[in-house]
C-alpha positions in Angstrom: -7.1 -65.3 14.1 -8.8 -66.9 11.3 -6.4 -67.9 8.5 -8.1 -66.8 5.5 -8.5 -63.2 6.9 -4.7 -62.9 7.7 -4.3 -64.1 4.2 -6.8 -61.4 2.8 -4.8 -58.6 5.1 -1.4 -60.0 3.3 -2.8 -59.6 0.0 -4.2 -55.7 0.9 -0.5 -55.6 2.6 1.7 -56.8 -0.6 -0.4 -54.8 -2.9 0.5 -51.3 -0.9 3.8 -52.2 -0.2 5.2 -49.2 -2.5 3.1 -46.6 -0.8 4.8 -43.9 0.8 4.8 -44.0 4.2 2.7 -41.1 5.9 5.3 -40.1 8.6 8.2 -40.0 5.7 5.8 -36.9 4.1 5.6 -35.0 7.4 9.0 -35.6 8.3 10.0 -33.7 4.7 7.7 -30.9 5.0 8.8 -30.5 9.1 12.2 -30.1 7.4 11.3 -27.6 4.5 9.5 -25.3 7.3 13.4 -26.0 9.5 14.9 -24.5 5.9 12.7 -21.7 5.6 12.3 -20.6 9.1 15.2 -20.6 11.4 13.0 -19.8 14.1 11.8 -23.8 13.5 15.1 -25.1 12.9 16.9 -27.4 15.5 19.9 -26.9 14.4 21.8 -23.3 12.9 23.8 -23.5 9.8 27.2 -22.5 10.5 28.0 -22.2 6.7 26.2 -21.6 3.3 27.6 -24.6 2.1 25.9 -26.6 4.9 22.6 -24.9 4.4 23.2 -25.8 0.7 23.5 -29.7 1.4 20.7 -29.2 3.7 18.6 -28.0 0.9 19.9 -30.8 -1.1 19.0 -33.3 1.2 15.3 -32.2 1.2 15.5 -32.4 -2.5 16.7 -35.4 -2.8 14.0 -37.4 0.4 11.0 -35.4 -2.3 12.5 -37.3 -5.4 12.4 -40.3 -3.4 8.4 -40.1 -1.9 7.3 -39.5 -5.7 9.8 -42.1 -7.0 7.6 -44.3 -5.7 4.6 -42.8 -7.3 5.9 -42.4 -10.8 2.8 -43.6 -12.5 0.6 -41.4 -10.9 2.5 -38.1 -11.7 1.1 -36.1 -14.6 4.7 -35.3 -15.3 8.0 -37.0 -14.4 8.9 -36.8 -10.6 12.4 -35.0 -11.3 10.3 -31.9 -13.1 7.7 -32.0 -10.1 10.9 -31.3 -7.7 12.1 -28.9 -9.7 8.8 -27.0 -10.0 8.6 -27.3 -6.5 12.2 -26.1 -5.6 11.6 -22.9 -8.2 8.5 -21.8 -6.4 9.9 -22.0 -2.5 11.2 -18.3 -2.4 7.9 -17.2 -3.8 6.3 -19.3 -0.6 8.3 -18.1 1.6 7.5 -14.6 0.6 4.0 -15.2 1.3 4.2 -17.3 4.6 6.5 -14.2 5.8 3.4 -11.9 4.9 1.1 -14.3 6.4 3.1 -14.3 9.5 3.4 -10.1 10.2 -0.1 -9.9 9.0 -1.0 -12.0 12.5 1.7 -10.3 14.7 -0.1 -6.8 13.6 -3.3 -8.4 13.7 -2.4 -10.2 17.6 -2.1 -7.5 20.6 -0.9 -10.4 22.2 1.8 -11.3 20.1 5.4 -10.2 20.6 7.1 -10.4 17.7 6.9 -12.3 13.8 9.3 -14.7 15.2 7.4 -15.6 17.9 4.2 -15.9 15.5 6.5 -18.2 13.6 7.8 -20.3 16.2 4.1 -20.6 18.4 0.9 -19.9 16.7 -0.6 -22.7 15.2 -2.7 -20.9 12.4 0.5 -20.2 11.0 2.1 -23.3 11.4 -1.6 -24.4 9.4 -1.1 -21.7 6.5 2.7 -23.1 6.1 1.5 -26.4 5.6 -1.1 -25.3 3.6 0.6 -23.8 1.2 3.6 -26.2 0.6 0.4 -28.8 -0.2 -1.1 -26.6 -2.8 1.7 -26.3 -4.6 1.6 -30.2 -4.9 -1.9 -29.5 -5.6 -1.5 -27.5 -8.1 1.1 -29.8 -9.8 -1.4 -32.4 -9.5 0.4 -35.0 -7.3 -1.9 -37.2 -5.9 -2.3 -37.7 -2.4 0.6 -36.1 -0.6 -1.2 -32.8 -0.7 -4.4 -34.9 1.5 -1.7 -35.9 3.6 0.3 -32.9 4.4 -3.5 -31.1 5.0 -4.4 -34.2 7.1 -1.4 -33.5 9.1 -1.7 -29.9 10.0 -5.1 -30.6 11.1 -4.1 -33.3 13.4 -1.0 -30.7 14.4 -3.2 -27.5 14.9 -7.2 -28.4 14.6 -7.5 -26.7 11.4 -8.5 -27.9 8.5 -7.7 -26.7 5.3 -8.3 -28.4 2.0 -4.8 -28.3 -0.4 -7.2 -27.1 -2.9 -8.6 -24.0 -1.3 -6.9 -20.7 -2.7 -5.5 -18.0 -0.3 -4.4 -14.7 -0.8 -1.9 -12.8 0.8 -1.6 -11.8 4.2 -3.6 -14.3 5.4 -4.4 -14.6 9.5 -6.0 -17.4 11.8 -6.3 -16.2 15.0 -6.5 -19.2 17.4 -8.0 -21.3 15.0 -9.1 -24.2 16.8 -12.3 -26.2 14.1 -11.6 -24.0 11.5 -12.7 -25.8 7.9 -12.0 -24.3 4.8 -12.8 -26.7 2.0 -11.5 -27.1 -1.6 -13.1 -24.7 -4.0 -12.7 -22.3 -1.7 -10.9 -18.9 -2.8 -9.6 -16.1 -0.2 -8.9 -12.8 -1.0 -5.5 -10.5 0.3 -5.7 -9.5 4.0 -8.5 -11.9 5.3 -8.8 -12.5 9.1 -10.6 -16.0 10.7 -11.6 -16.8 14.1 -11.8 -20.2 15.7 -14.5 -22.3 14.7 -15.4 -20.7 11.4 -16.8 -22.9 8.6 -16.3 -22.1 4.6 -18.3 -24.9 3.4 -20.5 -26.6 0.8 -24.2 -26.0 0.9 -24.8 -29.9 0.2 -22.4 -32.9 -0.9 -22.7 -35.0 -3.7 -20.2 -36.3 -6.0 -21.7 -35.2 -9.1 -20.3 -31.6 -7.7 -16.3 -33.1 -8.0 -15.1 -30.7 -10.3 -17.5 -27.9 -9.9 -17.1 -24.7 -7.1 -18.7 -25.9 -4.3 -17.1 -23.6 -1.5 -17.5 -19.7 -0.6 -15.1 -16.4 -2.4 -14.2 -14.4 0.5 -12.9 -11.1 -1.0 -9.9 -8.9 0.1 -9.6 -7.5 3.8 -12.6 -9.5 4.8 -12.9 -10.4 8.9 -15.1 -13.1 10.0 -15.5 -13.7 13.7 -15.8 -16.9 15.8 -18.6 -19.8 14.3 -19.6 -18.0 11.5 -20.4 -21.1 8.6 -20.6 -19.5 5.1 -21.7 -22.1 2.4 -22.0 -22.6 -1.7 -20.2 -22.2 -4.4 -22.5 -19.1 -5.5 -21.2 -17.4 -2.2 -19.6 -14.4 -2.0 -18.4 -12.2 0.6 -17.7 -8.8 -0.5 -14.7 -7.1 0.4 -13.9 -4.9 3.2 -16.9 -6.5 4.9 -17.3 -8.3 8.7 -19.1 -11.4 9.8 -19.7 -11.6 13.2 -19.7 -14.6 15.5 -22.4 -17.7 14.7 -23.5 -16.1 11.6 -25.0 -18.6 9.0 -24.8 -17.1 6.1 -25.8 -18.9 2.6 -26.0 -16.1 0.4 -24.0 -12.8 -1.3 -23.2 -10.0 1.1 -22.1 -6.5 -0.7 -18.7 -5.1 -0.1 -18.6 -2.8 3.2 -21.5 -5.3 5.1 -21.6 -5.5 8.2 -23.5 -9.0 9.5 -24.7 -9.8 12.8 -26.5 -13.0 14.6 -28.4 -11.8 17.4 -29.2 -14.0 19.9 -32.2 -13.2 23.0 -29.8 -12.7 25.9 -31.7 -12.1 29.6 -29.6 -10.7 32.2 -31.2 -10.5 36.0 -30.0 -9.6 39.2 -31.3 -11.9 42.2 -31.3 -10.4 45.5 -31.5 -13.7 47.4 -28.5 -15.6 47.2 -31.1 -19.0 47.6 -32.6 -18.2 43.8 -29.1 -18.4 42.2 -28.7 -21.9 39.7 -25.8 -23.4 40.1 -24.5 -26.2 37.7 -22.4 -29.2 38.6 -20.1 -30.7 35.5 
């Protein structure tokens, strides 16, 4: 390989040498969601002094990843870890909501455990909202990571920035997109493949709303794409499956793609199509 290009990788190399490794990240929030959720944990905690050190622990591998980016932290790292710590109880509240909100929602599901243990919108929402806080706290970065690695996880993708209510279910899930400006409302249900995007992409729109408001109790079925920041959804209200929708519904709306569907019946078995694949 050509000597000057090995030399230009080195430089690139030396210069991100204190960057926190990606798999380091996931490995910490893998272990928060083991702390929070025994139904995720490998291991039970025979004592509360081993869950304690536990805790500890976890503590202790965060301080480390944003040691390392001390001069990007709009605060220092120790009082990002402690704002963190503070507000795990209040997340945990909310991914338990999250998670009987889909067992109620789910005839096929079991149990909450089982929701816990096996359904990858939660798994999603968990990561999701361990990354906002970071979000929120403006740590650069890890939040695009820990969102980068639920979607690889679980095919959903879910911007750190979006805000989500309470009581939140994805059922299935699969190419779900909810991008950054994005706010959802208490009791919201999404399908696979839904889409709660920007209308157009330009980066004079950084730090303006650029994504749907979905309002409280709001269900929106399988490839529905809502769009814009001006966009919202009022409560109470359904979108049904492949709906593009680009402007305000009312609360209470009920909106439907219909598609030309022709059904026949062919008495001679020679007239039938069949595909190959």
């Amino acid at each position: 390989m050509n000597s000057q290009f090995i030399n230009t990788l080195f430089q690139h190399h030396q210069q991100a040498k204190h960057q926190v490794p990606a798999s380091a990240i996931c490995h910490l929030v893998e272990g928060v969601l083991h702390l929070l959720f025994p139904a995720l944990a490998d291991e039970r905690f025979e004592t509360v002094r081993e869950l304690e050190e536990y805790a500890s622990s976890l503590q202790q591998n965060l301080m480390r990843v944003l040691s390392g980016m001390e001069q990007q932290l709009p605060m220092p790292s120790e009082e990002v870890v402690q704002q963190m710590m503070q507000h795990l109880p209040q997340i945990h509240q909310l991914l338990l909501l999250d998670a009987e909100a889909i067992a109620a929602g789910d005839p096929a599901a079991q149990s909450v455990q089982e929701v816990i243990r096996t359904y990858p919108g939660f798994k999603a929402v968990a990561i999701h909202r361990l990354a906002h806080e970071l979000y929120r706290l403006q740590v650069p970065l890890l939040p695009r990571v820990l969102s980068e690695y639920a979607h690889g996880q679980t095919g959903i993708d879910i911007h750190p920035g979006a805000q989500i209510g309470t009581h939140f279910c994805i059922d299935h899930g699969t190419g779900i997109v909810i991008g950054e400006t994005c706010h959802i409302g208490n009791y919201v249900k999404l399908y696979q493949g839904v889409t709660l995007g920007a209308l157009s992409v330009d980066k004079t729109m950084a730090n303006i709303k650029r994504h749907p408001t979905i309002e409280h109790h709001v269900v929106i079925y399988a490839g529905a794409t809502i769009l814009g920041g001006n966009t919202v959804v009022g409560a109470y209200s359904t979108i049904g499956g492949n709906v593009w929708l680009t402007e305000s519904v009312p609360a209470y709306s009920r909106v439907y793609h219909r598609p030309q569907i022709n059904v026949r019946r062919s008495a001679d078995p020679t007239d039938v199509v069949n595909f190959s694949i």
